[in-house]
Every structure is written in C-alpha cells, then in structure tokens.
PQR file with spaces between the fields and no chain letter, atoms N, CA, C, O and H, PARSE charges and radii, in Angstrom:
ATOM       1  N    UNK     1      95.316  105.382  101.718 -0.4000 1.5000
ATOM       2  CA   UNK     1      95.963  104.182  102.196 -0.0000 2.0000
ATOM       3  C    UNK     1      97.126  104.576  103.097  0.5500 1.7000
ATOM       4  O    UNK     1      97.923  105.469  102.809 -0.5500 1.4000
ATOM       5  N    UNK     2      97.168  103.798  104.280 -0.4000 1.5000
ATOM       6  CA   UNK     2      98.401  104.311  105.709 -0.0000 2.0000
ATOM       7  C    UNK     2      98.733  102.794  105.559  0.5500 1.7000
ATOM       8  O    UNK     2      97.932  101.861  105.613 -0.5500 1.4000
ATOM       9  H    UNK     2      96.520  103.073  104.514  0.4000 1.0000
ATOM      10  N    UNK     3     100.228  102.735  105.336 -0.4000 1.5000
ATOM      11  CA   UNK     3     101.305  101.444  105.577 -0.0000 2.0000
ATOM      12  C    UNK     3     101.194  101.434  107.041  0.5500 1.7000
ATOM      13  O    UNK     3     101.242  102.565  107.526 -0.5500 1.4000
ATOM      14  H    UNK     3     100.879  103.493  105.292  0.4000 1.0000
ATOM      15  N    UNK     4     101.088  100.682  107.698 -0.4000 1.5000
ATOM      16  CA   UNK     4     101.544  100.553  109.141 -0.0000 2.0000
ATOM      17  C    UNK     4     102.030   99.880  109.558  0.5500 1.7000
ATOM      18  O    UNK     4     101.986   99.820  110.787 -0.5500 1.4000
ATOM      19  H    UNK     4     101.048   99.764  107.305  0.4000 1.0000
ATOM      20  N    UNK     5     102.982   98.728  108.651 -0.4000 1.5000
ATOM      21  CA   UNK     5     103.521   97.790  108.628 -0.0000 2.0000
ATOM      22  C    UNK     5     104.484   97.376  107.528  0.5500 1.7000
ATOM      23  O    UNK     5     103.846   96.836  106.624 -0.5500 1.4000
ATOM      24  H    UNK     5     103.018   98.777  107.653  0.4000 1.0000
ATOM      25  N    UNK     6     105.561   97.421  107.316 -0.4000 1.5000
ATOM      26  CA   UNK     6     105.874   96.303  106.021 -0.0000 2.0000
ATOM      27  C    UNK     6     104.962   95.781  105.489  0.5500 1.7000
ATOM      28  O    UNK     6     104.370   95.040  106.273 -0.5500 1.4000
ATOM      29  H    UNK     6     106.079   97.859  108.050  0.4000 1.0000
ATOM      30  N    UNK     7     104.432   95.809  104.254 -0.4000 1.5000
ATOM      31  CA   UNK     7     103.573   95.050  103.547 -0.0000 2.0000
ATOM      32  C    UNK     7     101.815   95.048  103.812  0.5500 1.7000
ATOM      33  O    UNK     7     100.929   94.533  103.131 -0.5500 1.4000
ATOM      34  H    UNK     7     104.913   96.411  103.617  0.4000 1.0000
ATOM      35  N    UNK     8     101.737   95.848  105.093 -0.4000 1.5000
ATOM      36  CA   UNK     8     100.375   96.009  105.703 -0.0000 2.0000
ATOM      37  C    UNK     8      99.974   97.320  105.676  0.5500 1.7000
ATOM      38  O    UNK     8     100.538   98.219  106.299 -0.5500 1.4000
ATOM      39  H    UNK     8     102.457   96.267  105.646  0.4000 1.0000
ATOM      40  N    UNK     9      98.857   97.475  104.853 -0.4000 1.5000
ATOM      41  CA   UNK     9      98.357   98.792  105.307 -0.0000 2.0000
ATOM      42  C    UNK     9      96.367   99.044  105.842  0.5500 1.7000
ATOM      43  O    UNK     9      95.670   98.276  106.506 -0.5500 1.4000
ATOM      44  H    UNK     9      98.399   96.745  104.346  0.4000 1.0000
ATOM      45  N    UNK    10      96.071  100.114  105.347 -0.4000 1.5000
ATOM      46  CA   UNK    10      94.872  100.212  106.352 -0.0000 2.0000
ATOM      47  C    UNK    10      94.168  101.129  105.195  0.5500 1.7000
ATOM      48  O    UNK    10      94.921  101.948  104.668 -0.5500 1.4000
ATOM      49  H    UNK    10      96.636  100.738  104.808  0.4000 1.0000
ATOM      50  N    UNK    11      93.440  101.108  104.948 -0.4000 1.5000
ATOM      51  CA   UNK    11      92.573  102.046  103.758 -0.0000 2.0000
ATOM      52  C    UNK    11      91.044  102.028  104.141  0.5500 1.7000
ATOM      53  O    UNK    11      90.647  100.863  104.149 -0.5500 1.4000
ATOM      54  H    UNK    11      92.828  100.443  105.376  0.4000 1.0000
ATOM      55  N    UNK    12      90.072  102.914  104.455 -0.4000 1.5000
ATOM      56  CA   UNK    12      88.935  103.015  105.324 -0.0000 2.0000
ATOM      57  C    UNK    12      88.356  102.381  103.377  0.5500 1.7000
ATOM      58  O    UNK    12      87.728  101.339  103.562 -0.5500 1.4000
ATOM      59  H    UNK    12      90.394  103.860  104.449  0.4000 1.0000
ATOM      60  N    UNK    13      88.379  102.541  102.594 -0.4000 1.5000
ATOM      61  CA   UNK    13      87.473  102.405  101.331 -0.0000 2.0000
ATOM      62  C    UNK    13      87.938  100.954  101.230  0.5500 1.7000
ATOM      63  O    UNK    13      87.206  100.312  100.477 -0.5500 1.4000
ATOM      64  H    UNK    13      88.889  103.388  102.443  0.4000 1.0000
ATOM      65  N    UNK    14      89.036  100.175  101.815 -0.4000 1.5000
ATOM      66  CA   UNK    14      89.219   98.504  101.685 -0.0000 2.0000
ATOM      67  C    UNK    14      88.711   97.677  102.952  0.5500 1.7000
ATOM      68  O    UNK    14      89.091   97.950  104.090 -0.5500 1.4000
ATOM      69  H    UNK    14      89.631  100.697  102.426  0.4000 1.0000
ATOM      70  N    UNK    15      87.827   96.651  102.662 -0.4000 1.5000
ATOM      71  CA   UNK    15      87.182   95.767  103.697 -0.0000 2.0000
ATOM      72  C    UNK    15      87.265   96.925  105.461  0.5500 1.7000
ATOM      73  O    UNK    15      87.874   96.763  106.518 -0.5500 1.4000
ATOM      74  H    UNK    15      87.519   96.429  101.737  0.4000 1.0000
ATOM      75  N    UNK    16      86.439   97.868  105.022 -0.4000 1.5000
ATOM      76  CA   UNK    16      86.039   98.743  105.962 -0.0000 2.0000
ATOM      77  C    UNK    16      87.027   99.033  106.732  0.5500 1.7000
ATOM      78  O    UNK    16      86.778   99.313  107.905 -0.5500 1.4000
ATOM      79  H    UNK    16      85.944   98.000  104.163  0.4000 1.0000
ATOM      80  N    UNK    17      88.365   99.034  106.261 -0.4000 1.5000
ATOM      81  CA   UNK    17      89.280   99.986  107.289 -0.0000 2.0000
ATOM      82  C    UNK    17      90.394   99.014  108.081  0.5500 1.7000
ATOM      83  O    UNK    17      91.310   99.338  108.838 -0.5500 1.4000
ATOM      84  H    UNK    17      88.567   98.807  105.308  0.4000 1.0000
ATOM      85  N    UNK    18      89.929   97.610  107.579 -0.4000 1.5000
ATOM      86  CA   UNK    18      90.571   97.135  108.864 -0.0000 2.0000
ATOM      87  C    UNK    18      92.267   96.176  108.018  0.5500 1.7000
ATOM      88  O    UNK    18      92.338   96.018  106.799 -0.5500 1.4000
ATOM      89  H    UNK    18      89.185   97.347  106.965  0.4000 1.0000
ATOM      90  N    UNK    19      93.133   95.805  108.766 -0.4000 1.5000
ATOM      91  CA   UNK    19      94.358   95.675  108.250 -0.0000 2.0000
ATOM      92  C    UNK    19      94.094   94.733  107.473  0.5500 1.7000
ATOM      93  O    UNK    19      93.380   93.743  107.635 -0.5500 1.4000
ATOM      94  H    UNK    19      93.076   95.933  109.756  0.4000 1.0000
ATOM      95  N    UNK    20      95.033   95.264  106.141 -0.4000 1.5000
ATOM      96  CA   UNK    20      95.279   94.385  105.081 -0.0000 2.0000
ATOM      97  C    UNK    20      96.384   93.558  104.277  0.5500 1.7000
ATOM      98  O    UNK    20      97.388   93.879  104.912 -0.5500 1.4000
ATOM      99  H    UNK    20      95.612   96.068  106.010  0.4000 1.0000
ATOM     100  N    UNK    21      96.814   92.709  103.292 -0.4000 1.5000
ATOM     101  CA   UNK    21      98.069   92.766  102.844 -0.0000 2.0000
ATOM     102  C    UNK    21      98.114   93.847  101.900  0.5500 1.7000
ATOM     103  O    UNK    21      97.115   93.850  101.182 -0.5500 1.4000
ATOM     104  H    UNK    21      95.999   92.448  102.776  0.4000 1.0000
ATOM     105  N    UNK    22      99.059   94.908  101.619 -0.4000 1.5000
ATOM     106  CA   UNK    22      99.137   95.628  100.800 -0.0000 2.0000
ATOM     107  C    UNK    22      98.892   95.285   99.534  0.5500 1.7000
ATOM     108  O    UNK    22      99.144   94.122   99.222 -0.5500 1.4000
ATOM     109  H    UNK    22      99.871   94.906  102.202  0.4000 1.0000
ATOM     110  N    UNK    23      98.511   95.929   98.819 -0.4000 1.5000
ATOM     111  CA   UNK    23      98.034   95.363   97.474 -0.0000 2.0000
ATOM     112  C    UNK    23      97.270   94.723   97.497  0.5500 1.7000
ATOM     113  O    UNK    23      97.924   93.869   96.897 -0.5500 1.4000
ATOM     114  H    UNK    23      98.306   96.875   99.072  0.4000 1.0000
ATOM     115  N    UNK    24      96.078   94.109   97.694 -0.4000 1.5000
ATOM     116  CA   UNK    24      95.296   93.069   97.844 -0.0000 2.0000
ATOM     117  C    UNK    24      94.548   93.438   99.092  0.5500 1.7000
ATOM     118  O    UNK    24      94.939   94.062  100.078 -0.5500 1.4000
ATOM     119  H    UNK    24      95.547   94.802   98.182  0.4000 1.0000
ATOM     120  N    UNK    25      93.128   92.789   98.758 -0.4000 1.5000
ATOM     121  CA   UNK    25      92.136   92.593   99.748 -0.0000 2.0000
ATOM     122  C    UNK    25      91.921   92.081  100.921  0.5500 1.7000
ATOM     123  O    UNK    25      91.109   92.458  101.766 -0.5500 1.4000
ATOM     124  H    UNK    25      92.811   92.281   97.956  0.4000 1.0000
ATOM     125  N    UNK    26      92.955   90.867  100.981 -0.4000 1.5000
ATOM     126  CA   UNK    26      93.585   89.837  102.144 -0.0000 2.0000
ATOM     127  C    UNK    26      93.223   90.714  103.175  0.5500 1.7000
ATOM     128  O    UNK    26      93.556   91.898  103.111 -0.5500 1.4000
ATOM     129  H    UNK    26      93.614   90.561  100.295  0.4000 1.0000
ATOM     130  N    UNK    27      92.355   90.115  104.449 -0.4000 1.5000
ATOM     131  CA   UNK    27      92.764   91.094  105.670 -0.0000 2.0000
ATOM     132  C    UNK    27      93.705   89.965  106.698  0.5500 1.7000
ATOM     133  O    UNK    27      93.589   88.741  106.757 -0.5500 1.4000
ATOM     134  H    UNK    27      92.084   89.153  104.501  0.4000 1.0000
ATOM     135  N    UNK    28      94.669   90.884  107.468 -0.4000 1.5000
ATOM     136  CA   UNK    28      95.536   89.961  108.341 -0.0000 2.0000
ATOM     137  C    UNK    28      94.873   89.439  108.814  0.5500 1.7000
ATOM     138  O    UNK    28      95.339   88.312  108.646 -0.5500 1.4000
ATOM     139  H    UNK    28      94.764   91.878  107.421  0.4000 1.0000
ATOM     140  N    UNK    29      94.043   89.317  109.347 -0.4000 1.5000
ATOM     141  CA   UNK    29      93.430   88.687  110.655 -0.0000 2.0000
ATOM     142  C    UNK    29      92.609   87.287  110.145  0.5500 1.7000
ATOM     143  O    UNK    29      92.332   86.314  110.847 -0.5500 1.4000
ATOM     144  H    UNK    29      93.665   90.232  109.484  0.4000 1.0000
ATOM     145  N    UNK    30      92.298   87.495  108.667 -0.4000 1.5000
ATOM     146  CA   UNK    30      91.888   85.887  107.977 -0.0000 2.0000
ATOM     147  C    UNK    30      93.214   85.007  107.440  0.5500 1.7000
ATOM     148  O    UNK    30      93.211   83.846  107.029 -0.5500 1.4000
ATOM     149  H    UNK    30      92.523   88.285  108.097  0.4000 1.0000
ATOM     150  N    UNK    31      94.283   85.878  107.565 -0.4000 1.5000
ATOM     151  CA   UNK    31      95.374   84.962  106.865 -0.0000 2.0000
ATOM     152  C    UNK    31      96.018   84.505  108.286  0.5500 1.7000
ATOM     153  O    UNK    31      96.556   83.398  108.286 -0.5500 1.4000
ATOM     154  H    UNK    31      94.285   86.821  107.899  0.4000 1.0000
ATOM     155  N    UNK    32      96.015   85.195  109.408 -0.4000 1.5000
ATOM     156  CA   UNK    32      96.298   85.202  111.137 -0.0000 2.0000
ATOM     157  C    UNK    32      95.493   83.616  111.199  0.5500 1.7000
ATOM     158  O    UNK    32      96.130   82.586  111.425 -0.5500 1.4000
ATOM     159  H    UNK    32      95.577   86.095  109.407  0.4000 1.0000
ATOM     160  N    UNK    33      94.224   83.635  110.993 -0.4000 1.5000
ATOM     161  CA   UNK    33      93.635   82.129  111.417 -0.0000 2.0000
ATOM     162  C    UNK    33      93.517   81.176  111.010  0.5500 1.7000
ATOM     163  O    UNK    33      93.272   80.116  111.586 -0.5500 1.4000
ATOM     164  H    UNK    33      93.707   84.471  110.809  0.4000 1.0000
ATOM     165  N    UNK    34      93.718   81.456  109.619 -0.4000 1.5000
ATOM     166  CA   UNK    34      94.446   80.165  108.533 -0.0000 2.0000
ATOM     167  C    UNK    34      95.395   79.668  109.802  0.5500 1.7000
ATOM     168  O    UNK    34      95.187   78.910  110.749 -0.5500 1.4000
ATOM     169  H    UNK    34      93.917   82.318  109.151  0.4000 1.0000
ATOM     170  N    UNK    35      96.157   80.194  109.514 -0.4000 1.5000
ATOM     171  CA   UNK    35      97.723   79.919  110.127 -0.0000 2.0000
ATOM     172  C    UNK    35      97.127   79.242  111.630  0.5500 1.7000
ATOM     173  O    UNK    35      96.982   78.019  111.609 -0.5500 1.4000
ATOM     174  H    UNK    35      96.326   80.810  108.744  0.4000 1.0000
ATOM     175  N    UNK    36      96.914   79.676  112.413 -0.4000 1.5000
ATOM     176  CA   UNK    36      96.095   79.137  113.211 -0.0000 2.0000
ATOM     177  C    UNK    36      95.422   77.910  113.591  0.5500 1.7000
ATOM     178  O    UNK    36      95.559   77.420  114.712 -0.5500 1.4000
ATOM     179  H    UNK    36      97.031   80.669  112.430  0.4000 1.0000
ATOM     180  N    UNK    37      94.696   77.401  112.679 -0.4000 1.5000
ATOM     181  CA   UNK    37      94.013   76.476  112.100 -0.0000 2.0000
ATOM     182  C    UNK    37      95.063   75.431  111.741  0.5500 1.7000
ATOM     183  O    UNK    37      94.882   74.275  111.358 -0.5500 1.4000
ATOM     184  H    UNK    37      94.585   77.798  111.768  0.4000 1.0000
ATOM     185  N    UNK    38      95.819   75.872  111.878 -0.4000 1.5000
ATOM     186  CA   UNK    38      96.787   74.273  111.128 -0.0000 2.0000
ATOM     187  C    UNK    38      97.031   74.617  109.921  0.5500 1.7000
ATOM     188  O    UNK    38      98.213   74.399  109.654 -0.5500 1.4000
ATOM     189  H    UNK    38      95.966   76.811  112.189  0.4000 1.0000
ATOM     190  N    UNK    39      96.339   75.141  108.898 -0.4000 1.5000
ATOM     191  CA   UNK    39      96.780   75.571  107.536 -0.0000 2.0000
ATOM     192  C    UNK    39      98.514   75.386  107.419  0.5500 1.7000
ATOM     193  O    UNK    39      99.198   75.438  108.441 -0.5500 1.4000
ATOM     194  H    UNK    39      95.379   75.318  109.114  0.4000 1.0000
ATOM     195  N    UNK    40      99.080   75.182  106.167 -0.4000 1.5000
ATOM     196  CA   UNK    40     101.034   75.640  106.147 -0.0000 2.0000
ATOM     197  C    UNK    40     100.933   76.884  105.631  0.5500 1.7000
ATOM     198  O    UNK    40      99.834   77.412  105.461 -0.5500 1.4000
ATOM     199  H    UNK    40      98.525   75.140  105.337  0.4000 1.0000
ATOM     200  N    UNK    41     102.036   77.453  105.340 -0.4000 1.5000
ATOM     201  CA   UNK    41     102.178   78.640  105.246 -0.0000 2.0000
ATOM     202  C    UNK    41     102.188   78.695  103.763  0.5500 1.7000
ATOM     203  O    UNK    41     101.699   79.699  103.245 -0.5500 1.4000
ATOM     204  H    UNK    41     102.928   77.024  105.478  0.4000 1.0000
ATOM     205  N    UNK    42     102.703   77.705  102.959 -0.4000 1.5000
ATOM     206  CA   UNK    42     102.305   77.608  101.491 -0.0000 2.0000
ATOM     207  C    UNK    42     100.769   77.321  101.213  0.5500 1.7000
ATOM     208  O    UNK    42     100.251   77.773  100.192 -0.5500 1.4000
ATOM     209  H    UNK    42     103.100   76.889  103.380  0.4000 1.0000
ATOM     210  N    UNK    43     100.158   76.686  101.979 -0.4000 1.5000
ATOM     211  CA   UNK    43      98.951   76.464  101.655 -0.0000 2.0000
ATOM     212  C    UNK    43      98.255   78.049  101.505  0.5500 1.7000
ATOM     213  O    UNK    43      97.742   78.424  100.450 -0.5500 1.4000
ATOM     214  H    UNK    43     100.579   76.319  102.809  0.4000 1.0000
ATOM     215  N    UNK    44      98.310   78.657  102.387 -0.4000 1.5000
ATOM     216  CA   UNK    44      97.366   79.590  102.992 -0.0000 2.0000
ATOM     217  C    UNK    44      98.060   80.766  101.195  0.5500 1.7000
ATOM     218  O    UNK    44      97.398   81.339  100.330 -0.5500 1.4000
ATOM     219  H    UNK    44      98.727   78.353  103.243  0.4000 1.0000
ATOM     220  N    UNK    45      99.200   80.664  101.338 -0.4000 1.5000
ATOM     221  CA   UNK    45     100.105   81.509  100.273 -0.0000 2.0000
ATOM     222  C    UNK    45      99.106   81.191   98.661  0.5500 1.7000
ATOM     223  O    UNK    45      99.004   82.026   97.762 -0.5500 1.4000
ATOM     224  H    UNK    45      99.737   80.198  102.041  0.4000 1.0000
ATOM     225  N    UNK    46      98.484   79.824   98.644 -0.4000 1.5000
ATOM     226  CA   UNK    46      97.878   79.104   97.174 -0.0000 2.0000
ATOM     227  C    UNK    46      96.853   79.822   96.938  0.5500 1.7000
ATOM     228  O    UNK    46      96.527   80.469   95.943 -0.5500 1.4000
ATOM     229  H    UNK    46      98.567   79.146   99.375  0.4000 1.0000
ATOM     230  N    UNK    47      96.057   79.556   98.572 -0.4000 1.5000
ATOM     231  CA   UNK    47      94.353   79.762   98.687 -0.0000 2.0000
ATOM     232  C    UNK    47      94.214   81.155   97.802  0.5500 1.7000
ATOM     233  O    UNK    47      93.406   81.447   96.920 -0.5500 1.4000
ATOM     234  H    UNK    47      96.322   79.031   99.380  0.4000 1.0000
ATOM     235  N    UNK    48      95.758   82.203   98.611 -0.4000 1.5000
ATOM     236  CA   UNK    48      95.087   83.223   98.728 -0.0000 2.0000
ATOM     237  C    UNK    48      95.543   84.265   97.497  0.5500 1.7000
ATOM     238  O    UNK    48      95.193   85.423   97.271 -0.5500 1.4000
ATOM     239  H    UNK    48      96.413   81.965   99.327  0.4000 1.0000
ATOM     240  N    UNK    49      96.328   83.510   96.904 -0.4000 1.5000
ATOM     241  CA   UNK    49      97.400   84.344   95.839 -0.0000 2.0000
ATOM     242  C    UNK    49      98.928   85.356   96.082  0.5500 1.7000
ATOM     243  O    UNK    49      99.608   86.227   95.539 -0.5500 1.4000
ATOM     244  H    UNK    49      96.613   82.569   97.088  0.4000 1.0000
ATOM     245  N    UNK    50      98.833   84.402   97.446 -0.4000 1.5000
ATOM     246  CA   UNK    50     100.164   85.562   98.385 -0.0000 2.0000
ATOM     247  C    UNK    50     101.402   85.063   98.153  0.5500 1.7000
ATOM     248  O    UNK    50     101.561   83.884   97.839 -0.5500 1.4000
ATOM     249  H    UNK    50      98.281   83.695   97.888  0.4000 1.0000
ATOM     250  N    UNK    51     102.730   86.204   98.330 -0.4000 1.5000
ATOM     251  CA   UNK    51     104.027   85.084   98.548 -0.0000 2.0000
ATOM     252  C    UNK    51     104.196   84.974   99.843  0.5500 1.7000
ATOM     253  O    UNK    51     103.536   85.426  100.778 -0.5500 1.4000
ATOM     254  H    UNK    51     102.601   87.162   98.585  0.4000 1.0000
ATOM     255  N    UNK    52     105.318   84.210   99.802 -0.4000 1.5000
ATOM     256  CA   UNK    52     105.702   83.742  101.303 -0.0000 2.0000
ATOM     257  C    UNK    52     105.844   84.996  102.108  0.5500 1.7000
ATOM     258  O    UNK    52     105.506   85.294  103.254 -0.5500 1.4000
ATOM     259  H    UNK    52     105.854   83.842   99.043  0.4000 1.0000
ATOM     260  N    UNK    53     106.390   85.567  101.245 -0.4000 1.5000
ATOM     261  CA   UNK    53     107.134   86.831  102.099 -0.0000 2.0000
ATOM     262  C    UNK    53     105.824   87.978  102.173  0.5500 1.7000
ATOM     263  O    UNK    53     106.434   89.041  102.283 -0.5500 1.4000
ATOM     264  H    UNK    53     106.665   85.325  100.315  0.4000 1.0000
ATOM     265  N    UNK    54     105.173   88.122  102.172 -0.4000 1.5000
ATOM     266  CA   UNK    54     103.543   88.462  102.485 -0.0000 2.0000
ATOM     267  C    UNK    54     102.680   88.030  103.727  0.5500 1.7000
ATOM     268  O    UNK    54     102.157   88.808  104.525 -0.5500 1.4000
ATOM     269  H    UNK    54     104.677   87.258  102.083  0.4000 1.0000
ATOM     270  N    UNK    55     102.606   86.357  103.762 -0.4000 1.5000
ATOM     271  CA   UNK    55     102.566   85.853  104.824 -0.0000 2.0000
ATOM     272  C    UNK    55     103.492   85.766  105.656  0.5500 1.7000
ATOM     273  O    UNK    55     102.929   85.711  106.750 -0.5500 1.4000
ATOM     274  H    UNK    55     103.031   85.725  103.114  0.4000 1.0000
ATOM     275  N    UNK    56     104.836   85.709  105.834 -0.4000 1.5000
ATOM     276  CA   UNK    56     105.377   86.243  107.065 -0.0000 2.0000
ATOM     277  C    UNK    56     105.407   87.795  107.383  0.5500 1.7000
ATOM     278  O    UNK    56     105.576   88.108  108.562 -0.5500 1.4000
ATOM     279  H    UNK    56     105.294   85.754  104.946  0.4000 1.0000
ATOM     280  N    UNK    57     105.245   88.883  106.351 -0.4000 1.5000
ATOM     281  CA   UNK    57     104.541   90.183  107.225 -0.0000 2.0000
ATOM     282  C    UNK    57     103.752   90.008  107.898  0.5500 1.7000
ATOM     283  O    UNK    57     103.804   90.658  108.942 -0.5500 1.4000
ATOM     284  H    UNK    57     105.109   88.629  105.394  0.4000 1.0000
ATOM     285  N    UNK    58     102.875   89.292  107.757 -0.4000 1.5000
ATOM     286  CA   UNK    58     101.217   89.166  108.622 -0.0000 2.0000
ATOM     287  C    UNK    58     101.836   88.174  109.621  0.5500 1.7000
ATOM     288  O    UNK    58     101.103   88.066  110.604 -0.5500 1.4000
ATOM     289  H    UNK    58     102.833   88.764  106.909  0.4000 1.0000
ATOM     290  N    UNK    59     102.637   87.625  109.674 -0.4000 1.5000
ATOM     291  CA   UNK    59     103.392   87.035  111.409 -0.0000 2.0000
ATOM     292  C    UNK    59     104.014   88.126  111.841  0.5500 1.7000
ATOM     293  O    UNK    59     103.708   88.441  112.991 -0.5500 1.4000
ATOM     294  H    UNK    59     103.232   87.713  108.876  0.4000 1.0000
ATOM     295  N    UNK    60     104.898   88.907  111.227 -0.4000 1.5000
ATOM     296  CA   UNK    60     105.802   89.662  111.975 -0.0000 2.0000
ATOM     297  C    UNK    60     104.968   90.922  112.428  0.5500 1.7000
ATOM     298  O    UNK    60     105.501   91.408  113.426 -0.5500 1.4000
ATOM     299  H    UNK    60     105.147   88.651  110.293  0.4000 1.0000
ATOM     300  N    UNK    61     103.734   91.687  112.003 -0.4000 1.5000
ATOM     301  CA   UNK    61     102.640   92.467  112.172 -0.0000 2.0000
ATOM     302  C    UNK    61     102.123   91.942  113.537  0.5500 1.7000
ATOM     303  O    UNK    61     101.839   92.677  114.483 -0.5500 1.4000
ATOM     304  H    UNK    61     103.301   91.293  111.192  0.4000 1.0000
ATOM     305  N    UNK    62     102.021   90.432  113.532 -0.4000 1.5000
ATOM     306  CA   UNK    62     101.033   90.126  114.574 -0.0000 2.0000
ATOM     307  C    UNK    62     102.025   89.967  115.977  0.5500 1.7000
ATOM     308  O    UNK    62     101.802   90.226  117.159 -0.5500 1.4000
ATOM     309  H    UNK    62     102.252   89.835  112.764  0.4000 1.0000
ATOM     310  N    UNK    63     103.044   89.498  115.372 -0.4000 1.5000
ATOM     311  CA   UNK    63     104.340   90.147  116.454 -0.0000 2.0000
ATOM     312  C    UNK    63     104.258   91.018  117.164  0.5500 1.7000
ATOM     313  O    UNK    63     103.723   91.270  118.244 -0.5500 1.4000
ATOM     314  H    UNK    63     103.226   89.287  114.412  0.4000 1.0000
ATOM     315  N    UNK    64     104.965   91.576  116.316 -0.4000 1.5000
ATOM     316  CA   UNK    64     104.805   93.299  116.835 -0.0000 2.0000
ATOM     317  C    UNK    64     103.711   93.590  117.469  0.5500 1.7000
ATOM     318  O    UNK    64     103.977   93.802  118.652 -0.5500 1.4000
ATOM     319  H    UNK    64     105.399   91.371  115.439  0.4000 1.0000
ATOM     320  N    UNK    65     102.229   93.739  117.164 -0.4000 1.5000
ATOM     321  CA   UNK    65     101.329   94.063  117.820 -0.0000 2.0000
ATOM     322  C    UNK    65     100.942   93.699  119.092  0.5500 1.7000
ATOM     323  O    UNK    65     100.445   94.492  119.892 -0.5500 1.4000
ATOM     324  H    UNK    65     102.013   93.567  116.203  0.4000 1.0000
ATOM     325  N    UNK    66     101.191   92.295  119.355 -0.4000 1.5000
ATOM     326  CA   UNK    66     101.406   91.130  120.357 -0.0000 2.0000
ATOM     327  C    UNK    66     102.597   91.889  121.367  0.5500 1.7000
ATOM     328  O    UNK    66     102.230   91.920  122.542 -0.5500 1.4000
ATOM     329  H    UNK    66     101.595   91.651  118.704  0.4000 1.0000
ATOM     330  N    UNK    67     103.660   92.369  121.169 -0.4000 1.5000
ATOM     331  CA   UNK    67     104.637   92.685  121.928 -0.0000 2.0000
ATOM     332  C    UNK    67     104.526   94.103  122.476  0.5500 1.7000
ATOM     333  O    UNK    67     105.041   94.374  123.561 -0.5500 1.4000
ATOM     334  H    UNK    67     103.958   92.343  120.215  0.4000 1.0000
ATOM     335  N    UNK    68     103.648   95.326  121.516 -0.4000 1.5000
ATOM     336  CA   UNK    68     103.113   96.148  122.276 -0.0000 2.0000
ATOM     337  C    UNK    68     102.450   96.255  122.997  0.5500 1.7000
ATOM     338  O    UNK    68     102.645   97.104  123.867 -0.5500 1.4000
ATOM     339  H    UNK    68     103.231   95.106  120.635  0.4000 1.0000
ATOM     340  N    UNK    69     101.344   95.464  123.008 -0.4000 1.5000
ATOM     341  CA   UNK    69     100.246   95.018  123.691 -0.0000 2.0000
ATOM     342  C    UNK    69     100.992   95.141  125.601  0.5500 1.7000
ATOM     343  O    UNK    69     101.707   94.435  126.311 -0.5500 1.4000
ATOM     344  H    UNK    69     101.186   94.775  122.301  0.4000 1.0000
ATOM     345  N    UNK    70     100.357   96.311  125.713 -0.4000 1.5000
ATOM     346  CA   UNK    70     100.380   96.391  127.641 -0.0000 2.0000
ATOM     347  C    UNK    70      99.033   95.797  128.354  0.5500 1.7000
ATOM     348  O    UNK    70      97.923   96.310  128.209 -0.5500 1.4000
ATOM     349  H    UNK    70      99.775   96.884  125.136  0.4000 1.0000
ATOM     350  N    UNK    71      99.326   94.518  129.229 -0.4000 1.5000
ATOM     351  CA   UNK    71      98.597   94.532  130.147 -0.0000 2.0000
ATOM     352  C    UNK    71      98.338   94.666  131.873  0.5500 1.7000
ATOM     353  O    UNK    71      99.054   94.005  132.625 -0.5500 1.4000
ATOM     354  H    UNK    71     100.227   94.101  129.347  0.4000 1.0000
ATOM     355  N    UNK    72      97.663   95.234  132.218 -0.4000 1.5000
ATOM     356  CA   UNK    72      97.809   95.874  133.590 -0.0000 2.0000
ATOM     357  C    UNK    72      96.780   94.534  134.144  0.5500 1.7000
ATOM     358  O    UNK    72      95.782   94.183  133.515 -0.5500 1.4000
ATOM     359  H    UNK    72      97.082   95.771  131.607  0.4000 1.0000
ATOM     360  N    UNK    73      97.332   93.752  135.689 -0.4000 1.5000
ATOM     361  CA   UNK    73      96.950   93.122  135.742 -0.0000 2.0000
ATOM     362  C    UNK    73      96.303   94.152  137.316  0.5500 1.7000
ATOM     363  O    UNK    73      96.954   95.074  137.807 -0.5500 1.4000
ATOM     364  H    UNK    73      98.143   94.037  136.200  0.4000 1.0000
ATOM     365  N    UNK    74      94.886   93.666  137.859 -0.4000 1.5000
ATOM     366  CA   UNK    74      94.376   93.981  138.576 -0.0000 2.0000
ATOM     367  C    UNK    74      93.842   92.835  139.528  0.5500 1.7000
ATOM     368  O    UNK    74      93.209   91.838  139.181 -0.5500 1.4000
ATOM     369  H    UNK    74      94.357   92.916  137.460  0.4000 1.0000
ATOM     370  N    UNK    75      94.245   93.204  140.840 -0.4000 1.5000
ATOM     371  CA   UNK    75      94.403   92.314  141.884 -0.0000 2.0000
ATOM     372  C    UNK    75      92.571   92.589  142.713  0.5500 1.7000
ATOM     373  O    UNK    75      92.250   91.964  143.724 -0.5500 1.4000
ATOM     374  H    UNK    75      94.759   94.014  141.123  0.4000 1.0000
C-alpha cells in the first residue's frame, strides 16, 4: 500500500490498483461522481460508511490532481 495523498492510497491487490480511501475499498473516483451527481456530502458519507473528513480528502486529492494537470494547447 503507497499513501499518495492524505487519506488516499493505491494498493495493486485493492480494486486493481486504482485510488482509494485509505482503509476501505471506496475508490475516489466513485465517491468523485457521487459528488458530482448532486449527491451532499453527508449523503455520499451514509451510502458509503465515510466521515466527512474522508470525503473532503477525495476533494482535496481531486484538487490537487486537477492543478497539476499540464495542458499544452496546440494551434
């Protein structure tokens, strides 16, 4: 298991590798489209057995990732 985040890590033997909430099976990217979807942030927190402060790692993750993100625009 590699943290790569506050509260997020990455384990190739959990839901094939791809980011998770630590401790738990949750992958960001299904708790990312809850949120998305209109879901609240308590709701998505009920569904899934998370705290708040769990679901805002998986905002501040998608942050971050979002703000590294380089794009080269081509004319």
């Amino acid at each position: 298991m590699i943290q790569i985040a506050p509260r997020i890590s990455v384990d190739e033997s959990v839901r094939f590798g791809r980011p998770v909430i630590q401790g738990t099976r949750v992958p960001v990217d299904l708790v990312l489209g809850k949120l998305a979807g209109g879901m609240a942030l308590e709701e998505v927190a009920g569904e899934y057995d998370l705290t708040r402060d769990q679901v805002l790692a998986v905002l501040a993750y998608a942050a971050q990732t979002v703000a590294a993100e380089q794009i080269r625009a081509i004319a």
